[in-house]
C-alpha positions in Angstrom: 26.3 -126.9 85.0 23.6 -125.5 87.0 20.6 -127.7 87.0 18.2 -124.5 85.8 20.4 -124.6 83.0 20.5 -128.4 82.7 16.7 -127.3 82.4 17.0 -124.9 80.1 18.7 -126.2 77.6 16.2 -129.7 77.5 13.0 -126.8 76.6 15.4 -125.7 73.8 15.9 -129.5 72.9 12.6 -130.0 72.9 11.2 -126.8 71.5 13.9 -127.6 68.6 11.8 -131.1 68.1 8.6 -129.7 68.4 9.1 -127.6 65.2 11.1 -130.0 63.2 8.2 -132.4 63.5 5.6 -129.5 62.9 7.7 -128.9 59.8 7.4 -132.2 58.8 3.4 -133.0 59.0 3.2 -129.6 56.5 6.0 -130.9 54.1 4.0 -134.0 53.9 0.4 -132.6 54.0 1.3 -130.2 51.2 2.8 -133.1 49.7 -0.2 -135.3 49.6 -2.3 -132.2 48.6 -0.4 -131.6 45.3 -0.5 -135.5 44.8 -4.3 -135.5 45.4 -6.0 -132.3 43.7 -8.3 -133.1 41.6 -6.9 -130.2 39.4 -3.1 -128.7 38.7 -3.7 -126.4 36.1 -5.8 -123.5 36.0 -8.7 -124.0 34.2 -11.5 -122.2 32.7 -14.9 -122.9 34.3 -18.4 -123.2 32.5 -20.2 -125.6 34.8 -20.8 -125.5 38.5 -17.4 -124.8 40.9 -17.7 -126.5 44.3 -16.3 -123.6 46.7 -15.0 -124.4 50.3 -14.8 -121.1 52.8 -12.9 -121.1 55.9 -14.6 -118.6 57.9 -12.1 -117.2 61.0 -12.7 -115.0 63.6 -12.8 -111.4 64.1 -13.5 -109.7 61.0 -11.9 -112.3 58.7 -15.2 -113.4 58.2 -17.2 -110.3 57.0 -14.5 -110.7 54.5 -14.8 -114.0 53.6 -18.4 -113.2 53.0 -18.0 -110.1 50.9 -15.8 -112.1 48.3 -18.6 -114.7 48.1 -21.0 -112.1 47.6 -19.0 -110.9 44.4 -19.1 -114.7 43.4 -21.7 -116.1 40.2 -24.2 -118.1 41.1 -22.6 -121.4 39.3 -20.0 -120.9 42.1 -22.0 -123.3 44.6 -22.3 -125.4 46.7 -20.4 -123.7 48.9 -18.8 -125.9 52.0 -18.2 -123.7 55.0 -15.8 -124.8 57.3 -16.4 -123.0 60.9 -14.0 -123.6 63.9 -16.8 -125.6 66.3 -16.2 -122.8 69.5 -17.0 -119.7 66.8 -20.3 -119.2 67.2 -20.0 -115.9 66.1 -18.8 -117.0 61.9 -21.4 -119.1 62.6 -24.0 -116.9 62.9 -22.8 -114.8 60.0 -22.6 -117.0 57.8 -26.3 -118.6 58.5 -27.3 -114.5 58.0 -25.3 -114.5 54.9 -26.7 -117.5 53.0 -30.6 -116.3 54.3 -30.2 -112.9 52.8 -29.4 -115.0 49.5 -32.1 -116.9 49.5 -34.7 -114.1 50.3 -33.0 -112.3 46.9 -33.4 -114.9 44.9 -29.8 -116.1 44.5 -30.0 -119.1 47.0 -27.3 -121.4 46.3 -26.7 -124.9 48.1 -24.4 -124.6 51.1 -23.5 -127.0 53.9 -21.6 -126.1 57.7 -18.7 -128.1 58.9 -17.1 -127.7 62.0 -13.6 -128.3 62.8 -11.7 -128.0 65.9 -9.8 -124.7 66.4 -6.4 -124.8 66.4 -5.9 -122.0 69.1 -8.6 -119.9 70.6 -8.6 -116.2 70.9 -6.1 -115.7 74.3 -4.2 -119.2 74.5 -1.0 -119.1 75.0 1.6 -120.2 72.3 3.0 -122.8 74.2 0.1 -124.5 74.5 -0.9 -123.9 70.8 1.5 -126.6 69.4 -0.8 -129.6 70.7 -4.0 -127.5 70.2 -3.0 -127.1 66.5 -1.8 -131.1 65.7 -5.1 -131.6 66.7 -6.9 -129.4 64.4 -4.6 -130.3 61.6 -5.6 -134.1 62.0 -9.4 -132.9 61.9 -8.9 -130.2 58.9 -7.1 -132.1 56.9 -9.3 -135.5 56.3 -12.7 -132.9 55.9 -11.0 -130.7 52.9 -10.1 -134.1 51.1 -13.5 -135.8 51.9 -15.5 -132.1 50.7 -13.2 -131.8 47.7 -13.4 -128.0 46.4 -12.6 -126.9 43.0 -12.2 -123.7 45.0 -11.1 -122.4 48.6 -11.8 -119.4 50.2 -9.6 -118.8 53.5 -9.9 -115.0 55.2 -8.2 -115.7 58.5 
């Protein structure tokens, strides 16, 4: 055996590990999300519903925002969760929630950020540690925030 392909086949090996263990951490964060949720059943709603949005980038955003637009105002506070390099969803969604409150329909609303999990260009390669990383600081903010309802355009 050449050594290139001595090489070769270790990436493969590892690649292989890589996804089995990505596999894993979503098997067992959906897991503990099911076990966790505050609700299983669909349920009708009369009081307040606490909403978290995951704003993306590009025009994800501008969508996200239009479906909270078409939301009641009992639909609040609204927990925005903003990767901390978007600037941009950031901005938009400051706008949004000012335009609100200038019509009269104000609701409360806080900004989180979380780190990315693979910025615009990155290679996928290098998007496998990038995205563990977000996952372990996504994760513990959507079961400290809690939502009755979430909101992800991305």
């Amino acid at each position: 055996i050449k050594p290139a392909g001595l090489l070769a086949s270790k990436f493969q090996t590892d690649a292989k590990m890589i996804w089995l263990v990505a596999l894993l951490f979503i098997l067992l964060a959906t897991a503990l999300v099911w076990r966790y949720s505050k609700y299983k059943n669909v349920q009708k709603r009369t009081g307040r519903c606490k909403v978290l949005a995951v704003a993306g980038s590009g025009g994800h955003t501008t969508e996200m925002l239009r479906l909270l637009s078409g939301l009641p105002d009992h639909y609040q506070p609204v927990d925005y969760v903003i990767g901390k390099t978007d600037r941009f969803s950031m901005e938009k969604c400051k706008e949004f929630e000012e335009q609100r409150a200038r019509q009269n329909h104000g609701r409360e609303h806080t900004f989180h950020h979380i780190v990315r999990s693979r910025e615009v260009g990155q290679s996928w390669i290098s998007s496998f540690l990038s995205t563990a990383i977000a996952c372990m600081s996504a994760v513990p903010t959507v079961f400290r925030l809690t939502p009755d309802l979430v909101n992800r355009c991305a």
